[in-house]
C-alpha positions, 0 to 999 in steps of 0.5 A, a space after each residue: 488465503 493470507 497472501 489474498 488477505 495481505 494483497 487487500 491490505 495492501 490496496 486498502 493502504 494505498 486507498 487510505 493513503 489516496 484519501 488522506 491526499 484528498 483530506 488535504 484538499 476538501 477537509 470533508 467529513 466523508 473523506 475522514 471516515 473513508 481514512 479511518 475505514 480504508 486503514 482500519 480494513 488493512 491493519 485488519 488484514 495485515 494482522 490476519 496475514 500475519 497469523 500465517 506469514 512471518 513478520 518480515 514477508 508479510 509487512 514488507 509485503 504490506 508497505 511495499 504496495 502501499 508506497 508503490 501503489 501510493 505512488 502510481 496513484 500520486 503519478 496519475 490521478 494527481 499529476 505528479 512527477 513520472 520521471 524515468 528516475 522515479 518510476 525506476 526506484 519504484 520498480 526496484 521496491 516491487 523486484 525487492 518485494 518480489 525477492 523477499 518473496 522468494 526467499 521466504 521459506 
């Protein structure tokens, strides 16, 4: 159960982290709500996680979908770069995540 908690803290990052992107453009009440909510849900579940995983799994987990998630969000629904260079660096966070994963014992 904590590694489906941590894998939802995860998405609710790179939701808070598409709607702060979002504020930044419409200034919108809404929006903000949706930034408090989104990253209030994945501390929540980041700190249930951790109750269960280590530290060092769990919040490397934690940011490593949210800066490749973040990023994949960024490429396709706002258009930025999809260089061979910067789709390359992003696999390498999700094969370090993957080892730190293997490892954990």
């Amino acid at each position: 159960m904590a590694w489906i908690a941590l894998i939802f803290a995860g998405i609710c990052e790179i939701f808070g982290v598409a709607m702060l992107n979002q504020f930044h453009c419409d200034k919108k009440l809404q929006t903000l709500i949706f930034i408090f909510i989104s990253f209030g849900f994945s501390f929540l579940l980041l700190s249930y996680a951790m109750q269960v995983l280590p530290m060092g799994v769990a919040y490397a987990t934690w940011t490593g979908i949210g800066a490749s998630g973040g990023a994949f969000i960024g490429m396709y629904m706002y258009k930025e770069s999809k260089s061979l260079q910067r789709v390359s660096f992003i696999v390498l966070i999700i094969i370090s995540i993957i080892g730190i994963n293997l490892t954990y014992k």
